[in-house]
C-alpha positions, 0 to 999 in steps of 0.5 A: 148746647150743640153736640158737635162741639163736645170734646173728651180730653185726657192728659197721661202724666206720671202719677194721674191721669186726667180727663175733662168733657168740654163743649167748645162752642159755649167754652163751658166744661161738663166733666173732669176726673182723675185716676191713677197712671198705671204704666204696666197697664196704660188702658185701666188708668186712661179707661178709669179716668175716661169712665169716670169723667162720662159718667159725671155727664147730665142726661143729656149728655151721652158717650156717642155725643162726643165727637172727638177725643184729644190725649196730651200725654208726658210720657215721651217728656218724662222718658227722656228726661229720665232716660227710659225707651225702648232699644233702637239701633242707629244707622248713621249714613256718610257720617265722619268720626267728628259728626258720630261723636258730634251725636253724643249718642255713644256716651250717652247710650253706652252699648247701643248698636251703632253703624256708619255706612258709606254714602251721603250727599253734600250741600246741593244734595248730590251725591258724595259716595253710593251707598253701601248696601251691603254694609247696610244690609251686614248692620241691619242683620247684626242689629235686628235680633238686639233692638226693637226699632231702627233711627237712621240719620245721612249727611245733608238729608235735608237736601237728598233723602235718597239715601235714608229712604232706601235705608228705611225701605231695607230695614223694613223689608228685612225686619218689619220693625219700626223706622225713624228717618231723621230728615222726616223730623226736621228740615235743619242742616245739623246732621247730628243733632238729627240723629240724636232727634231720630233716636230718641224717636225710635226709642219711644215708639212702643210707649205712645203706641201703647197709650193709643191703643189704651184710649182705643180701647176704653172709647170702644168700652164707652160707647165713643165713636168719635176721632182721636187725636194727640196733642203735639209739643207746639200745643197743636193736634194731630191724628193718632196715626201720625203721632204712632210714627213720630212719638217725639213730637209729642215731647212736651205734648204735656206743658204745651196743652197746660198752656193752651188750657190755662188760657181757655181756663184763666182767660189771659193772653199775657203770663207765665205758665208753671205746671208742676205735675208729679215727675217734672215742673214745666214753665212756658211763656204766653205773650199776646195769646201766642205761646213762645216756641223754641226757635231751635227745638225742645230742650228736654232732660238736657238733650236740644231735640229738633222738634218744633215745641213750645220754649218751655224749661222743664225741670226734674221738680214734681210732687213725686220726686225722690227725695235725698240726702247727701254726705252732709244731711242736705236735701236733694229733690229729683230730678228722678221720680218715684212712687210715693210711699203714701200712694204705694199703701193706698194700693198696697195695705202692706206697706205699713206694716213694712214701714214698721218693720223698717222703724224696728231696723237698727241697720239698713240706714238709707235703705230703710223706707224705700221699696219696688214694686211692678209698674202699676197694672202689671200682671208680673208675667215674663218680660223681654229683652231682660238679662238673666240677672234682670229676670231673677231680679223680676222673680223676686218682685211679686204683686205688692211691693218689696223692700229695696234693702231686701233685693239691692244687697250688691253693688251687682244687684243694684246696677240690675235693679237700676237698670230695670227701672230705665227699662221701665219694669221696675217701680221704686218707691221712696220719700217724696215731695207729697208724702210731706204735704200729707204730713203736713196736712197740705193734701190728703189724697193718700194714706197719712200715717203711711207718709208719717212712716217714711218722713220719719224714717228720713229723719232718722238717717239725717238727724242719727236719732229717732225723731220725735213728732215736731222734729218729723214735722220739721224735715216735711218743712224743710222738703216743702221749702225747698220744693218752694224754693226751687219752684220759685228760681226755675219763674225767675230764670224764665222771666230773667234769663239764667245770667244771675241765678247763682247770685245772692239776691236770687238765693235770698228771695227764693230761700224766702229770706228777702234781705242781703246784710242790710239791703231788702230784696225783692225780685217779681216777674211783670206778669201774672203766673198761672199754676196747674197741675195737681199740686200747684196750690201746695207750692204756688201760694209760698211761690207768690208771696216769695216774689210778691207776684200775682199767682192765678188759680183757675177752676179745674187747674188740676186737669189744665193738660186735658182742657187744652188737649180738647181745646187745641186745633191742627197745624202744620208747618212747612219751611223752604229755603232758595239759595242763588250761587250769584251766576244765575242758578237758584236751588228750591231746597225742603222735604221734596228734595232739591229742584234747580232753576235759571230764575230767582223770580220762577224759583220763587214762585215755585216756592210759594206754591210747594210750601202752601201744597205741602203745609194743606197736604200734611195738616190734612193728614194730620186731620185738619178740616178745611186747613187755611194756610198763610205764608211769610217770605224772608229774602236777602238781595245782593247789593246791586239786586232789581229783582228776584234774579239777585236773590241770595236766600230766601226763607219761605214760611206756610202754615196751615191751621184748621179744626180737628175731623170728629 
């Protein structure tokens, strides 16, 4: 064992949060552990699970042997997908009403402060119009006091980032507070999709700065003075420093280190990954020992961000998702997560006795078994940014959990309470996908007879009668297969493509029926899947037997996510483009602006040299030891081309890949 390769990995997810001590160099690990994700105090649930993973270590093994600790975190997935973060103000610079709308940014944030400022360059980045400082310094002034973070967007940044520069450099002369400048994110044309990008990074700044401080802390408690690094959404790492500034790029951080540790752990180059964790279920492809990656960016909670990430569908489908019913008594599972009941009287004894008293109530109907509480962690002190509404709301929430049916009795007072589970100061507690598989004897990490409670509660609304014990049973059945069921379609439409998933045969086979009138069907990925996460075997062994595939459990596939965050490396990719306008000027267009040359030979070259200068620079800054770099060049000649001086475009590729400092 050589001590220089001993890594502490952790994975933040919605319920645990997950820690695994690996040695790199034999591929062995020493340590996992679990402890419940407290979101109103991220540093006791990451210490716990760092503490409790250490001190399963041998003797020989002490906390000042680990050189490196690598975080994975869903936290930005599941923010997005559930439409939680922080208020962020957005400037959006030479933008015309066609690309503002284009954003989607005021639909789908209602209310959030919004300013077009004159200015923008065009596609040779020149110029359009100056930019109108004064404007600029008007919104920043208006803006400040109601956001907590800025996003800035300008037309062509990509080509000219003058403009968001400048932007950038005022907000934070003016205000001290955090900035994202789109062009720093993506190098792609697409104006509005960047700013979207640029929100939704402003957005989650505070979330991933708090986790960093969290893992700071419970290292300096351990005794562990090695680096710390974080997982990015392509599974590769880097500094937390870098990460502090660009949180987005941690979207999907989560999914893409299971890939990367169901590789290290099931030893296979050729699968389909399905993590189901408790607020999403996420599947991604490894094809040759690569993972697939999104040549477009990550598509998250329905938004296509512009992060480089690994292609990977990710669903509202975990063990904690909320369970409903509609008008009609049909099941409804997720996307919202919730706390489960039986977790919620794990932490809370009192829980059951609530429960009780809800079984005695005759109304209240789907009210009844559902409850708030703080975020776990939380001390209940005063928080900013709410309304007065929100606070009299939070006043009434003390240190256990209350009855929903007690503080939603308005239509007013549940928009407020609605509003503060966006904002993340409020966590609801219902029926869940875990509290059947406790009811069903399928897991028993929690309080039964609190899940027993609930299943019942449920089943009453649905059936219009107290259930008897077989008929409690039978819902818990009907959640489990329906979680099965959607667990099965979300490994079909990967391995098949969307086309035909509203078709019979899909239902069947997912539904576990097999058969269509008269004809059997069966439907199976060509390659294994490999299940992780903490409910996988819950779901996953139906899920085989339903598509007749082969569904590979790996040891320690309950902390996939943090064995991949210690095993992952650094990267950095950076993309150049030449264009030649076919009368002898060539433009070298990336993140260093735009540099025009008489040469497509010399363009070229110069090309070469900036893409593999920058691609060395920022996986250094990412943290990368000794970074080797590769680079590919696609071009496209005029037809008569005999040379490089006929070039029309070329695409020019450098990645840089080295291991992580200590």
């Amino acid at each position: 064992m050589s001590k220089s390769n001993i890594i502490l990995g952790i994975d933040t997810g919605g319920t645990y949060t997950d820690a695994a001590v690996i040695d790199a160099g034999i591929h062995r690990i020493l340590a996992s552990a679990k402890s419940i994700t407290t979101k109103g105090n991220l540093a006791l649930g990451v210490g716990g699970a760092m503490k409790a993973a250490v001190d399963k270590l041998a003797g020989s093994v002490k906390p000042g042997d680990i050189r490196l600790v690598c975080v994975s975190t869903t936290l930005a997935t599941n923010a997005v997908v559930e439409g939680h973060g922080n208020a962020a103000g957005v400037i959006l610079i030479g933008f015309d009403d066609a690309m503002a709308a284009k954003t989607g940014i005021a639909n789908a944030f209602p209310g959030i402060p919004i300013a077009r400022i004159a200015g923008g360059h065009d596609h040779n980045g020149d110029a359009v119009r100056p930019l109108d400082v004064a404007a600029l310094t008007s919104a920043i002034e208006t803006m400040s006091p109601q956001v907590t973070a800025f996003a800035i967007a300008s037309a062509f940044a990509v080509r000219n980032n003058a403009h968001e520069t400048a932007a950038r450099d005022l907000i934070a002369k003016m205000t001290g507070k955090p900035v994202t400048v789109s062009s720093e994110l993506s190098n792609a044309l697409d104006a509005p999709r960047r700013a979207l990008t640029a929100l939704l990074n402003a957005r989650l700044i505070s979330r991933i700065t708090h986790l960093i401080e969290a893992v700071r802390a419970a290292m300096d408690d351990l005794g562990i003075k090695g680096g710390l690094m974080v997982v990015k959404g392509d599974g590769t790492l880097a500094s937390a420093e870098t990460v502090a500034l660009r949180p987005i790029e941690t979207v999907l951080s989560g999914p893409a280190a299971s890939l990367v540790g169901a590789k290290w752990l099931a030893g296979c180059d050729d699968f389909i990954l399905s993590d189901i964790g408790g607020t999403t279920t996420d599947v991604a492809i490894l094809a040759g020992g690569r993972p697939m990656v999104a040549p477009q960016g990550a598509e998250v909670g329905g938004w296509r961000t512009m992060v480089k990430a690994i292609d990977v569908k990710t669903i509202g489908l975990g063990g904690d998702s909320e369970v409903q019913l509609d008008g009609l008594g049909k099941l409804i599972i997720g996307p919202q997560r919730a706390v489960p009941v039986a977790l919620l009287a794990a932490r809370y004894p009192v829980t059951e006795e609530l429960l009780d008293a809800d079984l005695a109530e005759t109304d209240g109907g789907s009210m009844l078994g559902k409850f708030l509480v703080r975020p776990f962690g939380d001390k209940g002190g005063a928080s900013a940014g709410v309304t007065e509404r929100e606070a009299e709301i939070l006043a009434r929430i003390g240190d256990g959990p209350v009855p929903l049916r007690r503080v939603a009795v308005s239509s007013a007072a549940q928009r407020t309470v609605a509003s503060l589970r966006r904002k993340g100061l409020l966590q609801y507690c219902c029926f869940t996908p875990s509290d059947s598989a406790l009811v069903l004897g399928l897991q028993d990490n929690w309080p039964a007879s609190a899940a027993v409670k609930a299943a019942r509660l449920m089943a009453r609304f649905r059936m219009m009668k107290m259930p008897d014990d077989s008929e409690t049973q039978d819902f818990c059945r009907d959640v489990w297969h329906k979680t099965v069921s959607l667990s099965a379609r979300i490994i079909l439409e990967t391995a098949m493509g969307p086309k035909d998933k509203a078709s019979a045969a899909w239902d069947a086979v997912c539904d576990g029926n097999g058969r269509v009138g008269l004809a059997r069907i069966s439907l199976s990925p060509s390659v294994p899947i490999v299940a992780v996460g903490g409910p996988a075997k819950v779901y996953y062994e139906e899920v085989a037997r339903r598509l007749d595939c082969e569904v590979i459990f790996a040891p320690f596939c309950d902390v996939a996510n943090a064995v991949g965050a210690a095993a992952g490396q650094v990267a950095d990719k950076v993309t150049l483009s030449v264009e030649g306008d076919g009368n002898g000027a060539f433009r070298i267009h990336g993140d260093g602006g735009t540099h025009l040359f008489g040469s497509g030979t010399m363009a070229l070259a110069e090309a070469l040299k900036i893409a593999e200068a920058q691609a060395l620079s920022q996986a250094r800054a990412r943290g990368a030891v000794d970074p080797k770099v590769t680079i590919s060049v696609e071009k496209n000649l005029l037809p008569d081309a005999r040379d490089d001086d006929g070039l029309l475009t070329a695409l020019i590729t450098a990645e840089a890949i080295g291991q992580p400092a200590g």
